[in-house]
C-alpha positions in Angstrom: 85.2 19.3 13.5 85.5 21.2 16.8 85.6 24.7 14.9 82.2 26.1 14.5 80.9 26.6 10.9 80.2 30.2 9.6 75.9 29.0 8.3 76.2 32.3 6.2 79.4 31.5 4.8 78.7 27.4 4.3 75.7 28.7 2.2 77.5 31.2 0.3 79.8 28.1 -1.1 76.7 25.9 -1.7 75.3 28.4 -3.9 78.6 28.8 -5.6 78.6 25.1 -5.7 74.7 25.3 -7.4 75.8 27.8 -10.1 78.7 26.0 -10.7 76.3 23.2 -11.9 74.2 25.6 -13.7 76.5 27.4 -15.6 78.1 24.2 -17.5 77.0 23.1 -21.1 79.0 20.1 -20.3 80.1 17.7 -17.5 83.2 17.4 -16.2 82.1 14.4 -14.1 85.1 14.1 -12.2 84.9 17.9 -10.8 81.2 17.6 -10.6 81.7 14.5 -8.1 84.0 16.5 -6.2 81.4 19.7 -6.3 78.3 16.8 -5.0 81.0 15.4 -2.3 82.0 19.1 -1.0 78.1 20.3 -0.7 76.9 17.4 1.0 79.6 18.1 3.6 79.0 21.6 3.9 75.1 21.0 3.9 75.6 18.5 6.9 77.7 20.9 8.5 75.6 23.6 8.0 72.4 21.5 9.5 74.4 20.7 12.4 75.2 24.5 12.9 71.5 25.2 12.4 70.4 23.2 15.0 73.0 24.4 17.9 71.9 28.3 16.6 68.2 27.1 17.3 69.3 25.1 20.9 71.2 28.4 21.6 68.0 30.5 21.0 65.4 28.1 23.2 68.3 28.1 25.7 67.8 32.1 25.9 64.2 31.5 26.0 63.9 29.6 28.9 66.4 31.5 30.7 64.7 34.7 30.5 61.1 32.5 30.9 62.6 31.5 34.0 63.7 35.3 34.9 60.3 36.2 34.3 58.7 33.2 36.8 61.2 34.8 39.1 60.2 38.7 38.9 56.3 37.4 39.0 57.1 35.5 42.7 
């Protein structure tokens, strides 16, 4: 998947997904399987996106540590 996923909005549908689950007195196991299949995509792709927002942050980090080393000299 080359588009980058929206964390905010991947969590919004997982929590959609969670109530979904809650709110039923009975299973529709078909739908439910198709529920389980779509939130362990969007939890993978929202790890994924998790970890390039934290590489993205220690990539600011280290530029502005190495700013810093440069001001000091």
């Amino acid at each position: 998947m080359d588009k980058k996923v929206n964390l905010n909005e991947a969590l919004k549908k997982l929590e959609a997904i969670a109530e979904w689950f809650e709110s039923r007195r009975e299973a529709d196991v078909e739908e439910g399987l198709r529920k389980v299949k779509e939130g362990a995509a969007l939890a993978k792709e929202a790890k994924k996106r998790l970890q390039e927002i934290e590489n993205e942050f220690e990539e600011i980090k280290r530029g502005q540590e190495a700013e810093g080393d440069t001001v000091a000299s």
